[in-house]
C-alpha positions in Angstrom: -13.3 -16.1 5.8 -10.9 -14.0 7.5 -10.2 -10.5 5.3 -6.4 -11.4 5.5 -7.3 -14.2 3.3 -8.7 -12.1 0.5 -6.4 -11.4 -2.3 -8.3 -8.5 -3.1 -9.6 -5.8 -0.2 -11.5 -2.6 -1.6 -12.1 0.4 0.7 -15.1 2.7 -0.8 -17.2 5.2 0.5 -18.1 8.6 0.6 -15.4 11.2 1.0 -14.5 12.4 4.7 -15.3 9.3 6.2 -12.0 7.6 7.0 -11.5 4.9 4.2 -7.9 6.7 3.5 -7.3 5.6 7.2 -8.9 2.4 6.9 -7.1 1.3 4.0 -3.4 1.8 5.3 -4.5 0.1 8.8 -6.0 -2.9 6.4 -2.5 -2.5 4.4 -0.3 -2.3 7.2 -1.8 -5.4 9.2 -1.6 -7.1 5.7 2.0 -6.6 4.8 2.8 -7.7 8.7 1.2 -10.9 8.2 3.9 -11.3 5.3 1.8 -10.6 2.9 3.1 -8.6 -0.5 0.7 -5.5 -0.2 0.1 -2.9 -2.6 -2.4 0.3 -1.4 -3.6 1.7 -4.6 -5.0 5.6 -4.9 -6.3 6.2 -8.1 -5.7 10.2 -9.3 -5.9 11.3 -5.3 -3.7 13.6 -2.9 -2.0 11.6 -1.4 -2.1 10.4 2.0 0.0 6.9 2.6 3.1 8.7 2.3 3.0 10.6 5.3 1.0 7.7 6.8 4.2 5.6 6.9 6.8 9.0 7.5 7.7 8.5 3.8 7.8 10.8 1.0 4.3 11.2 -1.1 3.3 8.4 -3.3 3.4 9.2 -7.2 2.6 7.1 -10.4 5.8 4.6 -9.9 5.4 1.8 -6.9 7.5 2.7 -3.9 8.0 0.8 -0.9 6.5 2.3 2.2 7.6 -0.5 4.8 9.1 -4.2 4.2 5.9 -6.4 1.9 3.7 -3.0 1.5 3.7 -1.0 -1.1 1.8 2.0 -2.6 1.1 4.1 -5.9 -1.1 6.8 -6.6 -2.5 6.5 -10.6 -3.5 9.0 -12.5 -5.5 8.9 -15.9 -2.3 9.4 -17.8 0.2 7.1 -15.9 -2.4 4.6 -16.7 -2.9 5.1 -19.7 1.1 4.7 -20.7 1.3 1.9 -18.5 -1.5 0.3 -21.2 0.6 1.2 -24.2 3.4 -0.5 -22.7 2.1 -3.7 -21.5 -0.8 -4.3 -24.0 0.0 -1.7 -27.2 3.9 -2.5 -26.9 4.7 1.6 -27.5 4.7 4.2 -24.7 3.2 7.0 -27.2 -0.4 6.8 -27.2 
């Protein structure tokens, strides 16, 4: 099975070794193919901003070309997004 058939791609490793780079080629290839991408940092500096000549990625899904997307959660942002799908509030 080709990796553009996956619905689901994680990039791990140990730090320094490239997976930030990895990721946004995987991404980039993905959302060319036509597929609706989304390139998820989790509580991170970020780096697909300036990867794509776009401002830096926060806690709200922006659009870095046409299908690929990115968002940078934190512990928080998480968190609230919980209480709003699951809890039904936005103070938790």
């Amino acid at each position: 099975m080709d990796i553009f058939d996956r619905r689901l791609v994680l990039v791990v490793g140990k730090g320094g070794v490239g997976r930030s780079t990895v990721a946004a080629a995987i991404a980039a290839e993905s959302a060319e193919r036509g597929k609706k991408t989304l390139l998820y940092e989790t509580n991170a500096n970020d780096r697909f901003g300036s990867f794509f000549a776009k401002s830096a990625v926060g806690t709200e899904p922006v659009q870095l070309a046409p299908n690929l997307y990115a968002v940078n959660a934190t512990p928080a942002s998480a968190l609230a997004e919980y209480g709003l799908m699951i809890l039904k509030f936005k103070t938790v």
